[in-house]
C-alpha positions as CSV (number, residue, x, y, z in Angstrom):
1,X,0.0,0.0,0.0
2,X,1.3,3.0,-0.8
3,X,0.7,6.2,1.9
4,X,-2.2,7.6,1.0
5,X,-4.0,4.0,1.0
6,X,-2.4,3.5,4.3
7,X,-3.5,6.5,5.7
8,X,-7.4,6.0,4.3
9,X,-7.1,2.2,5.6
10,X,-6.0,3.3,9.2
11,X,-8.6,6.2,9.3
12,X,-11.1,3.5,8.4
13,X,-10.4,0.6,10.9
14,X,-8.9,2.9,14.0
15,X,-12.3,3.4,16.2
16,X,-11.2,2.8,19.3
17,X,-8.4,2.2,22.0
18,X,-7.5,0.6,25.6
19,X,-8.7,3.1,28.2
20,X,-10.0,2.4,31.8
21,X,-13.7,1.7,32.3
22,X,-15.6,0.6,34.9
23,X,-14.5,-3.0,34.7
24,X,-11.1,-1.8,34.9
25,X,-9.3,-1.7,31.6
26,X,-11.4,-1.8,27.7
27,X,-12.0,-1.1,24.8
28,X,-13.5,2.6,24.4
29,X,-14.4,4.3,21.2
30,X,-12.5,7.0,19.9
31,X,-15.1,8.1,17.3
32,X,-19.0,7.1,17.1
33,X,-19.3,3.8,15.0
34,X,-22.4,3.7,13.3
35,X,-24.9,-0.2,14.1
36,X,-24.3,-2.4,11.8
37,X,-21.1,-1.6,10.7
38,X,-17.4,-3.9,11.3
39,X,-14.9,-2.6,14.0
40,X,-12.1,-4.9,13.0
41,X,-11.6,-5.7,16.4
42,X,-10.2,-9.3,15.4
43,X,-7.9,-7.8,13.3
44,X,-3.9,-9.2,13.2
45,X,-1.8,-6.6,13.1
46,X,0.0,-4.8,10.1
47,X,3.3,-3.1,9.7
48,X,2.7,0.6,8.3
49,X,5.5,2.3,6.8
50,X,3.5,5.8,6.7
51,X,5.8,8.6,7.0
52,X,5.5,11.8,10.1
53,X,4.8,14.1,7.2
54,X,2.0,12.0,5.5
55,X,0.2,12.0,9.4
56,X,-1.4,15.1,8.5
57,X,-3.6,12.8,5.8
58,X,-5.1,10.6,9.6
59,X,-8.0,12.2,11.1
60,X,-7.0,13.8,14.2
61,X,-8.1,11.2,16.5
62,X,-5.8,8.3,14.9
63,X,-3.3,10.9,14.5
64,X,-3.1,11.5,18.4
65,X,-3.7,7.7,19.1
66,X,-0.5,6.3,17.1
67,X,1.8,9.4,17.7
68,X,1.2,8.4,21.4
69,X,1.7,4.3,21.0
70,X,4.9,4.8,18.6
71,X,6.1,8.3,18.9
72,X,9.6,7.1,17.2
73,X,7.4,7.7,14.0
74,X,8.9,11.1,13.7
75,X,11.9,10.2,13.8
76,X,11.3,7.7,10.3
77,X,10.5,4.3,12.6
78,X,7.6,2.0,10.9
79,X,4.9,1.0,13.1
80,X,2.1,-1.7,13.7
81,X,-1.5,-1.9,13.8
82,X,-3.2,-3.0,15.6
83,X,-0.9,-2.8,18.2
84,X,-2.9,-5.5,20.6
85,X,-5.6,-7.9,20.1
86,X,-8.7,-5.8,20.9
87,X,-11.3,-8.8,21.2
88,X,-8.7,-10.0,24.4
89,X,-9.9,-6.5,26.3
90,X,-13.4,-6.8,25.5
91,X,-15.8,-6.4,28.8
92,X,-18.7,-9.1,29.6
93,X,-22.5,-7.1,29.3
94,X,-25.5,-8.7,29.7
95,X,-26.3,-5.9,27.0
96,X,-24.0,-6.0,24.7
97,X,-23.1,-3.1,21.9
98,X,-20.6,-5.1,19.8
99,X,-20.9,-8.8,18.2
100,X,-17.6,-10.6,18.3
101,X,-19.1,-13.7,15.7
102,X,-19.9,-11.3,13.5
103,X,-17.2,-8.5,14.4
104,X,-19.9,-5.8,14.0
105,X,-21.7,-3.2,16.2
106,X,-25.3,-4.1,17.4
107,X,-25.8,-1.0,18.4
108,X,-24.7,2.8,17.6
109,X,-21.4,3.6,19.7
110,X,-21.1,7.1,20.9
111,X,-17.7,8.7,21.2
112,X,-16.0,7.4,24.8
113,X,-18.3,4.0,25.1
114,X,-17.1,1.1,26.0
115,X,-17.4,-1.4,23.6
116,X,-18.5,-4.5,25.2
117,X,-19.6,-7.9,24.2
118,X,-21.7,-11.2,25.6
119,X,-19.3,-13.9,26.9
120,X,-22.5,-16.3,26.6
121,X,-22.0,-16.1,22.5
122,X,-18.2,-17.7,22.8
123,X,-18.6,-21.3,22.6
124,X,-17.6,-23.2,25.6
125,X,-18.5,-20.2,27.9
126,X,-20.0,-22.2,30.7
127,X,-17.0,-23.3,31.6
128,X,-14.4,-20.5,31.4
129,X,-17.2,-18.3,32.4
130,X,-19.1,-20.0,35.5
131,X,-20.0,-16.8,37.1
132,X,-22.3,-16.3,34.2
133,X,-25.6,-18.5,34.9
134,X,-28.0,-17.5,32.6
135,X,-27.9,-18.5,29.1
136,X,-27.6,-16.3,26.1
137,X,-30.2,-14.9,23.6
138,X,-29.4,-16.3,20.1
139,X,-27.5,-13.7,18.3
140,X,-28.6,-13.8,14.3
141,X,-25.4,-14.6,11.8
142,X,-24.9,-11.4,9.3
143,X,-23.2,-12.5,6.5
């Protein structure tokens, strides 16, 4: 990809970050993500070799969020993205905004949400989730 197909991709598929919550640590939006459409959350990381002078091509939000995880950027360094496995961070909710099977939102996501799924849909979740008793209502497949 060349840098301006980087920095469209990255504007497209950076939504949110790590950030404390109520649970502890999360994952939080950084812009409002719209129901219905894919956060990426599952997403193996990507080296980026988009240059400190083509940043000014990120929206601002992206711009701040990878200047602060790999600030040797200005200085010419490469980076990665994503730079953890977001769907490891994701909360428990009993009301969930976000679908892992599906990696989409259920809901719309406001700016500074916490993006937060249902354990229940992971197969195998009465066991490494006992504390959850109460089965889970049958998510529908989007294809």
């Amino acid at each position: 990809m060349n840098h301006d197909q980087q920095a469209a991709w990255l504007n497209s598929v950076i939504r949110f970050k790590l950030a404390p919550t109520k649970h502890g640590v999360g994952v939080v939006a950084i812009r409002d993500i719209p129901k219905g459409d894919k956060l990426y959350a599952d997403t193996f990381p990507q080296l980026y070799t988009l240059t400190y002078a083509s940043f000014n091509k990120l929206f601002p939000e992206v711009r701040e969020l990878l200047l602060e995880r790999w600030p040797n950027v200005v200085k010419g360094s490469g980076f990665a993205w994503p730079d953890t496995m977001f769907q490891g961070y994701m909360n428990h909710s009993d009301t969930p905004n976000y679908d892992a099977v599906n990696d989409i939102a259920l809901v719309d996501i406001k700016v500074g949400d916490e993006i937060v799924e249902d354990y229940r849909q992971i197969p195998g979740w009465e066991q490494a989730y006992p504390w959850l008793s109460t089965p889970p209502k049958k998510q529908k497949r989007v294809v």
